[in-house]
N, C-alpha and C positions, 0 to 999 in steps of 0.2 A: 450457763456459760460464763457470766461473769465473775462468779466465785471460782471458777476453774482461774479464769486471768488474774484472779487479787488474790490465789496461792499462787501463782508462778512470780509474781510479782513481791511477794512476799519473802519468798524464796531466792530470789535475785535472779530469776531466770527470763529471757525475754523468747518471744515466739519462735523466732529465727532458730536459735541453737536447739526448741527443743524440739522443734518442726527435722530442723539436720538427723538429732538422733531417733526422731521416730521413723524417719525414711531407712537409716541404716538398720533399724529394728526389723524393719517388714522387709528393707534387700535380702538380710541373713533369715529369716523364716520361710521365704520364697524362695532361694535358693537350697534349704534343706525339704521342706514339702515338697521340689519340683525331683531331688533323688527320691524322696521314700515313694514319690508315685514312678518314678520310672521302673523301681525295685521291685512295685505289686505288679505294675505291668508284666514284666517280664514272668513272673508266677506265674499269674493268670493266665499267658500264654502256654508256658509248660503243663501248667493243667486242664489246658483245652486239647493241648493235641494230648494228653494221656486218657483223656476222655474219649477222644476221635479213637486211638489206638483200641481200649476197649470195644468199643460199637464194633471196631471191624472185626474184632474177633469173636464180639460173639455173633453176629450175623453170619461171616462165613467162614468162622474156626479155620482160619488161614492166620499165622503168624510165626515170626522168625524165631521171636522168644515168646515162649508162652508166659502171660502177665498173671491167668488167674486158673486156677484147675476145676473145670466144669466135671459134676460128676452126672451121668444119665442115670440115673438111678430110678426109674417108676415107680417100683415097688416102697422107696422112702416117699415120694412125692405122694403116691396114696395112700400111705400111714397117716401124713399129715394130715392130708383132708377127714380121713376116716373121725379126725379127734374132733 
């Protein structure tokens, strides 16, 4: 810590001013971190309900738009296993 204080002192800088700009430093980084979390938020939501929207449709193949095309296929289903 003292070598920290006999470069600012060195430098002609006293606590005060650089205490000011270190507070403005973390206003502006806390203010841009507090958008890019509101921005994941929001994602994350949109892909929870796109996730919810899947479950419902493959549980009860009820949907307005269909999101993904299930094939029944058995006869592929037991090739695969066959291998």
């Amino acid at each position: 810590m003292e070598a920290i204080i006999d470069l600012l002192r060195a430098i002609q800088l006293n606590m005060l001013e650089v205490s000011i700009a270190g507070l403005f430093i973390f206003g502006i980084g806390y203010l841009m971190g507090n958008k890019k979390v509101k921005k994941l938020t929001r994602e994350v939501y949109g892909l929870q309900k796109d996730v919810l929207d899947l479950n419902e449709e493959l549980l009860y193949g009820v949907s307005d738009t269909p999101v993904i095309g299930l094939n029944h296929d058995n006869n592929l289903k037991q090739a695969k296993l066959a291998k």
